[in-house]
C-alpha positions in Angstrom: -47.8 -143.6 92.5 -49.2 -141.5 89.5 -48.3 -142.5 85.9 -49.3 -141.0 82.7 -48.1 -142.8 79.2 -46.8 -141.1 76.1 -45.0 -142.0 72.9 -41.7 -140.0 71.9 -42.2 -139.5 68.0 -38.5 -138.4 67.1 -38.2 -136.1 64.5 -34.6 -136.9 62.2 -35.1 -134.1 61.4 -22.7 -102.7 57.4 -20.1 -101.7 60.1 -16.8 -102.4 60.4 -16.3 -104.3 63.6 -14.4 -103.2 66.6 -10.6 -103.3 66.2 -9.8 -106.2 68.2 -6.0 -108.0 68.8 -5.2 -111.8 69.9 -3.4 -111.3 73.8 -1.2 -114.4 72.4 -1.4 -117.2 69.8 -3.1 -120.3 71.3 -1.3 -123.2 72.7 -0.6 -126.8 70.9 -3.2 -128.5 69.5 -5.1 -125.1 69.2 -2.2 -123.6 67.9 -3.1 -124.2 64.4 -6.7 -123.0 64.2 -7.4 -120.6 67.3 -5.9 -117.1 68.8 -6.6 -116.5 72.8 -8.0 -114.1 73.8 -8.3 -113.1 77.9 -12.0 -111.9 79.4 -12.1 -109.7 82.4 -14.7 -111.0 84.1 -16.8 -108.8 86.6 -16.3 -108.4 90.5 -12.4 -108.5 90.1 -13.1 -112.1 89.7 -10.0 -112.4 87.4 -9.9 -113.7 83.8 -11.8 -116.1 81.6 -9.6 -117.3 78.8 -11.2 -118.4 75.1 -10.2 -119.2 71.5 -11.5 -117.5 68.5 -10.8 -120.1 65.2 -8.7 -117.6 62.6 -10.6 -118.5 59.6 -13.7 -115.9 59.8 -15.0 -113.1 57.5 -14.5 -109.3 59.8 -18.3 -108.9 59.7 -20.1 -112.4 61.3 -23.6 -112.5 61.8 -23.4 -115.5 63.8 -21.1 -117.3 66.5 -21.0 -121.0 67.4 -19.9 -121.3 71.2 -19.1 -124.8 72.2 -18.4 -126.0 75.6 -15.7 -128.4 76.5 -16.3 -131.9 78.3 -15.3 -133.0 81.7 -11.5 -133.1 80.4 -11.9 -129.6 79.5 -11.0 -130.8 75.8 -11.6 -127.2 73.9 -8.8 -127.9 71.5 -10.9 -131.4 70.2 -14.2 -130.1 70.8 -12.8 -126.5 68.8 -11.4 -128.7 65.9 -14.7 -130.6 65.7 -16.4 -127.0 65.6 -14.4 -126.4 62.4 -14.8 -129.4 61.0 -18.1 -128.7 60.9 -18.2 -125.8 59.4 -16.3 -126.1 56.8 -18.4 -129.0 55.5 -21.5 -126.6 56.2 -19.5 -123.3 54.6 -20.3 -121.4 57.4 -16.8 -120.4 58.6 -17.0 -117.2 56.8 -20.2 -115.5 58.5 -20.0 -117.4 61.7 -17.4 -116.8 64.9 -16.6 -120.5 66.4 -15.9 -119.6 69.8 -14.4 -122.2 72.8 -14.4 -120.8 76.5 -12.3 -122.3 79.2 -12.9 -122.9 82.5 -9.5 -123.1 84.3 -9.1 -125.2 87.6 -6.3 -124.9 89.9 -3.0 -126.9 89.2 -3.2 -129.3 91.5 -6.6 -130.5 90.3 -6.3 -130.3 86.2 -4.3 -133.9 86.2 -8.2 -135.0 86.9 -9.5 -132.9 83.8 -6.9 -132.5 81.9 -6.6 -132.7 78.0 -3.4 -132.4 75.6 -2.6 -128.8 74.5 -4.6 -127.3 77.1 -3.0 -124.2 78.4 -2.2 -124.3 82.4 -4.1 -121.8 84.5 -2.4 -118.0 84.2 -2.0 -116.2 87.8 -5.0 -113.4 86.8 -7.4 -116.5 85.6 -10.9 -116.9 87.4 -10.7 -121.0 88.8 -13.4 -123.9 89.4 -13.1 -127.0 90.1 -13.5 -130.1 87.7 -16.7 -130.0 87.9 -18.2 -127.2 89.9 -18.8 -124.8 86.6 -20.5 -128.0 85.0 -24.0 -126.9 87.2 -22.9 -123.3 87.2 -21.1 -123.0 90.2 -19.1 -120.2 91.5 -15.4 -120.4 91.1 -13.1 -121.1 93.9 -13.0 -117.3 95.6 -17.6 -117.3 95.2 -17.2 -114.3 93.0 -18.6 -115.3 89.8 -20.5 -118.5 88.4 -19.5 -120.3 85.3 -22.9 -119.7 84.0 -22.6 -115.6 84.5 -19.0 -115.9 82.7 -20.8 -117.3 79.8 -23.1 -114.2 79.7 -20.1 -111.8 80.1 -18.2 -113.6 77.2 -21.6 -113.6 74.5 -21.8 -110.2 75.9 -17.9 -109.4 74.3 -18.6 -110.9 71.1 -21.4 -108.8 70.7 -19.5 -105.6 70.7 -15.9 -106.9 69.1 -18.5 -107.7 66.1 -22.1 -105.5 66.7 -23.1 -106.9 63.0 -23.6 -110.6 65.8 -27.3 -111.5 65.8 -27.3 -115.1 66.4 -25.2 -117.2 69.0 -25.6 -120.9 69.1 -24.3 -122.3 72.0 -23.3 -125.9 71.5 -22.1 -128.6 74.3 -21.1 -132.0 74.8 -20.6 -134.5 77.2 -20.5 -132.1 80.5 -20.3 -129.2 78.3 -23.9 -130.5 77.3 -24.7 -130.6 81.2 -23.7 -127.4 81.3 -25.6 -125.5 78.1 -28.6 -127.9 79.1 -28.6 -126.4 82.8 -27.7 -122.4 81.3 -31.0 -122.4 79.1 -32.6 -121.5 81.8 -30.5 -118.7 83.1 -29.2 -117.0 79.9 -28.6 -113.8 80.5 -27.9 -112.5 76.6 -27.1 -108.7 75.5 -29.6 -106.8 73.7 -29.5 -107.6 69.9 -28.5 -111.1 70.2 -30.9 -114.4 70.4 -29.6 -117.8 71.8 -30.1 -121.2 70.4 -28.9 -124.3 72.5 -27.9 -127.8 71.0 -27.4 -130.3 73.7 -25.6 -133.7 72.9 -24.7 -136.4 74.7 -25.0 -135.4 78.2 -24.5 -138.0 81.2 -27.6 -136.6 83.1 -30.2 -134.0 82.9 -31.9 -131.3 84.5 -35.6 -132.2 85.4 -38.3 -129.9 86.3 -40.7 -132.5 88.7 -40.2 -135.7 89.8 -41.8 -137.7 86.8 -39.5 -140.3 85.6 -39.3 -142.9 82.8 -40.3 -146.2 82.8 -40.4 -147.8 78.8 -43.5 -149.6 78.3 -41.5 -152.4 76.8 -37.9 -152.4 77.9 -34.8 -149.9 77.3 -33.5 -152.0 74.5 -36.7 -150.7 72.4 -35.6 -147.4 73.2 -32.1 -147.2 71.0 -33.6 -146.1 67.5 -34.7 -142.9 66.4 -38.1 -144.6 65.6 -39.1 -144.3 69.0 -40.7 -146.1 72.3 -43.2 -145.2 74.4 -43.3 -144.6 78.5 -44.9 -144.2 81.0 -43.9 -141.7 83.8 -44.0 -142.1 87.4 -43.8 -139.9 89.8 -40.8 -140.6 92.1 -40.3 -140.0 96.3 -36.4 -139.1 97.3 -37.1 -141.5 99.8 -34.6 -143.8 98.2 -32.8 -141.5 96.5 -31.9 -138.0 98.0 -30.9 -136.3 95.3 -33.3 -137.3 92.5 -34.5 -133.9 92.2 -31.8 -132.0 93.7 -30.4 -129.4 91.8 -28.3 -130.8 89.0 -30.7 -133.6 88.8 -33.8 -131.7 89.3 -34.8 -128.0 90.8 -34.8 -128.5 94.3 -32.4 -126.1 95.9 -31.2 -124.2 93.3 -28.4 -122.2 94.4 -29.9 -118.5 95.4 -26.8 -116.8 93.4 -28.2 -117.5 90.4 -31.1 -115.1 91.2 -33.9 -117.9 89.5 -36.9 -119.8 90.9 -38.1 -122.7 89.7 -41.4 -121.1 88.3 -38.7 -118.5 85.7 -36.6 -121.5 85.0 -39.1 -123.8 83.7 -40.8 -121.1 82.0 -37.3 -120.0 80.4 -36.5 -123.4 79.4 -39.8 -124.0 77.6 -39.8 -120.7 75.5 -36.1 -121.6 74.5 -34.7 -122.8 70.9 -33.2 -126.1 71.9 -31.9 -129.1 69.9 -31.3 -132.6 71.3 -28.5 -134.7 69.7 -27.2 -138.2 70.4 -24.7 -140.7 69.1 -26.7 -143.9 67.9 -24.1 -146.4 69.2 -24.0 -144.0 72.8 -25.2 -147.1 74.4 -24.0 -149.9 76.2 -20.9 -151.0 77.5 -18.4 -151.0 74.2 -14.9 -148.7 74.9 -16.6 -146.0 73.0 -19.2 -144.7 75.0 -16.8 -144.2 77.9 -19.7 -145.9 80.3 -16.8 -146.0 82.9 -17.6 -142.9 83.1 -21.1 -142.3 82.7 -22.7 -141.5 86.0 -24.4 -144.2 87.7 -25.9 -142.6 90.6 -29.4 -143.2 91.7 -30.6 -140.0 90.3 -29.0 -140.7 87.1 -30.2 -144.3 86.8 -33.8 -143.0 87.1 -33.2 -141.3 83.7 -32.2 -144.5 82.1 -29.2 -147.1 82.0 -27.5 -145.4 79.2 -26.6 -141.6 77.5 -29.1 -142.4 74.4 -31.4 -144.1 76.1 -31.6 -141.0 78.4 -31.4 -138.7 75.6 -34.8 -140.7 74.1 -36.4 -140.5 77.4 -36.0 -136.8 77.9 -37.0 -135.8 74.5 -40.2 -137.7 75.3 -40.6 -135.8 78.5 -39.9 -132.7 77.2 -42.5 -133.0 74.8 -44.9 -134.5 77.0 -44.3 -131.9 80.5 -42.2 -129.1 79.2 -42.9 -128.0 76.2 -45.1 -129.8 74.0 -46.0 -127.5 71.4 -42.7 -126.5 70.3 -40.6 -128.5 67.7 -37.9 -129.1 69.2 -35.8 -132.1 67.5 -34.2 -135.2 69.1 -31.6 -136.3 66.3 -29.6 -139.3 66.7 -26.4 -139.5 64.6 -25.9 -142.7 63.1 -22.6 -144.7 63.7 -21.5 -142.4 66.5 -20.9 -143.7 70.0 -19.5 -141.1 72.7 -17.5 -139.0 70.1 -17.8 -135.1 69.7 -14.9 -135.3 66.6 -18.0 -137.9 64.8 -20.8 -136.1 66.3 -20.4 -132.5 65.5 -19.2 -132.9 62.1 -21.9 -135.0 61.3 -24.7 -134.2 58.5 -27.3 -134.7 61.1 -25.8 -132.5 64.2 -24.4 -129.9 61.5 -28.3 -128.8 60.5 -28.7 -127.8 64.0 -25.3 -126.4 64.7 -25.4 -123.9 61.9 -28.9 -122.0 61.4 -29.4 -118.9 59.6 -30.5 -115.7 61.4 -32.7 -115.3 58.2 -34.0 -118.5 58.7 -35.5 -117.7 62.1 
């Protein structure tokens, strides 16, 4: 058993565009603030649908993407997008952009959401959770993490003025933009940023785990706790570094090793966020919910306390020279409508090109 020790310090801190039309105006609770568009995705793998909010100036320099939860929520996690920017006043030179990953019927009552449009005949399906990790949809044409590409790819030449795309999850849409870093694909012209909040688990890159040198209790503020890290066997837990836990057999379609992943990951701009009261057993943090598998346990007991933890391993085995933030959002449990909005999680949602 090897074990090294570390403290996390958290930080607190022209052309005319294409002419473009809406296919149809967005459904329910995206009805107000969104039109839908329709992406042909490659490989006749069908269609990805997404929302474009209405209120944006006809030459954006920048485009927030965020990624829906579990419950494939785009209309609340679009809404929250907004809210955001309109207390940053960004929605005039940034595109605030939602995909959706459609799933079959007969699953969706299992990750389903109010004013969520049903799946269309022509769209490209996964299951509840298979485009989480980037799997392929149901007919293994396309991954989740490719139809991301293609879609950054489309914004890019409905408005070529697009420099900057921030792509922005929560929950399992924080899984997911967590577990993309390292794939990204973007077209020419465009750099990504990532801001990951409030994930249920995260990628690792060895088999180091946490272990607080006091107890996880000392690691809920943003002050910070130190660890030591021990390397783990799978001898009691299979998947501990299985691929979406870890980097062990990760699936050959996405045309990565392990060496170009880590790399990827560690040159990337990347923002941690998590909900200070993310923690514990109260009704909001939804810890129903929250994975409790052995692989997931080994990160920590709760979503901030694992947020903590991987901020400190990040700095300590990925990527310790860049600055990277861990910001913790006070009085916000599991809560993207509280988080994104936030003071805190809007100076990393909303970043100037200039500024770079």
């Amino acid at each position: 058993m090897k074990c090294t020790s570390t403290l996390l310090l958290a930080s607190v801190l022209t052309l005319a565009p294409a002419p473009f039309y809406p296919l149809f105006a967005a459904d329910n609770s995206l009805e107000g603030i969104a039109d839908a568009y329709q992406l042909k995705l490659d490989d006749s793998a069908g269609n990805l649908p997404y929302y474009v909010v209405k209120s944006h100036g006809r030459t954006p320099h920048s485009a927030l993407v965020v990624l829906h939860g579990y419950s494939r929520d785009a209309g609340k996690t679009l809404t929250a997008a907004l809210k955001a920017a309109q207390l940053a006043d960004k929605t005039d030179d940034t595109l605030l952009v939602a995909p959706l990953y459609p799933v079959p019927a007969a699953q969706a009552r299992r990750c389903h959401s109010p004013g969520v449009p049903a799946a269309q005949p022509d769209d490209t399906l996964w299951s509840c959770s298979s485009w989480i990790e980037g799997g392929l949809d149901l007919q293994s044409r396309v991954s989740s993490f490719s139809a991301l590409d293609q879609l950054i790819a489309e914004l890019k030449i409905k408005w070529p003025q697009l420099r900057q795309v921030t792509v922005a999850g929560f929950s399992a849409g924080a899984q997911f933009v967590q577990h993309y870093v390292g794939f990204a694909e973007p077209p020419t012209g465009v750099s990504l940023r990532y801001v990951v909040s409030d994930p249920g688990s995260w990628l690792y890159f060895d088999r180091f785990r946490p272990q607080p040198v006091a107890d996880w209790r000392s690691c809920s503020q943003e002050k910070g706790c130190g660890f030591t890290w021990t390397e783990m066997t799978a001898d009691s837990c299979p998947n501990l570094n299985r691929w979406k836990y870890g980097i062990e057999n990760i699936p050959g379609f996405h045309g990565q090793t392990r060496e170009t992943v880590r790399q990827r990951y560690a040159a990337a701009d990347i923002t941690y966020i998590e909900g200070e009261k993310d923690t514990g057993y109260a009704s909001g943090t939804f810890y129903k919910i929250l994975d409790k598998s052995c692989a997931a346990q080994a990160q920590g007991p709760y979503r901030l306390q694992r947020g903590v933890a991987y901020a400190a391993y990040d700095r300590r085995f990925i990527a310790p020279s860049a600055k990277r933030q861990l910001l913790i959002v006070p009085g916000c449990a599991h809560d993207v409508s509280c988080i994104f909005p936030s003071s805190v999680a809007r100076s990393a949602l909303f970043v100037s090109p200039l500024a770079k």
